[in-house]
N, C-alpha and C positions, 0 to 999 in steps of 0.2 A: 496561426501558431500551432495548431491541434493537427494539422492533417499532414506536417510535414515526417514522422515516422512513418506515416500507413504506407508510403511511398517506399517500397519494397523489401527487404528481410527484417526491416526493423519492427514491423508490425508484431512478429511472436516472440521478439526478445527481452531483458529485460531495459535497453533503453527505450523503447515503445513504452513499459510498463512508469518509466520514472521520468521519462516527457510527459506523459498523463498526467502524471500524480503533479507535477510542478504545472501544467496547464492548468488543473484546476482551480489550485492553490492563487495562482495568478488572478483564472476568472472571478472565484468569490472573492475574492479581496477587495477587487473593482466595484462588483457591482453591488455586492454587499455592504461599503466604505468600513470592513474594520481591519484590526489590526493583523499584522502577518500573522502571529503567533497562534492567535486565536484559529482563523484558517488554516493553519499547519493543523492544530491539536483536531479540528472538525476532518480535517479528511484522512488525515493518518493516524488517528488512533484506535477506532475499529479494528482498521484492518493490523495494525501490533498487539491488539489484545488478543485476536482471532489467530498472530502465529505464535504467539505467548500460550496462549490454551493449546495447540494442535500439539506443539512441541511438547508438554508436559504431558498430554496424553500419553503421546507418543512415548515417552520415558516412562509412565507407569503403567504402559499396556510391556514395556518393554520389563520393567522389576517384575510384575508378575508372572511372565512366562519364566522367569531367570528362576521362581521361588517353587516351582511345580515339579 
């Protein structure tokens, strides 16, 4: 189930990136036996707090050049 994106442009796009993210999701679920939800929150919320942070950065590196 995991190595069907690597097989040609889809490796750097972002379906490569969100067949990943649901392969995983799948894997811990199984082997872990819990609930989806729970596996959802473990693998995809890092990486929404880490575009949650960049982007506010990115807004308040943007106000204070606006304020100079």
């Amino acid at each position: 189930m995991m190595a069907v994106p690597v097989c040609g442009f889809y490796l750097l796009s972002w379906i490569g990136v969100v067949w990943w993210m649901v392969s995983v999701i799948v894997m811990l679920m199984q082997v872990h036996k819990v609930s989806g939800f729970k596996t959802t929150m473990a693998v995809l919320l890092f990486p929404m707090i880490m575009l949650v942070l960049a982007v506010a950065s990115w807004f308040a590196f943007m106000f204070q050049l606006k304020q100079v």
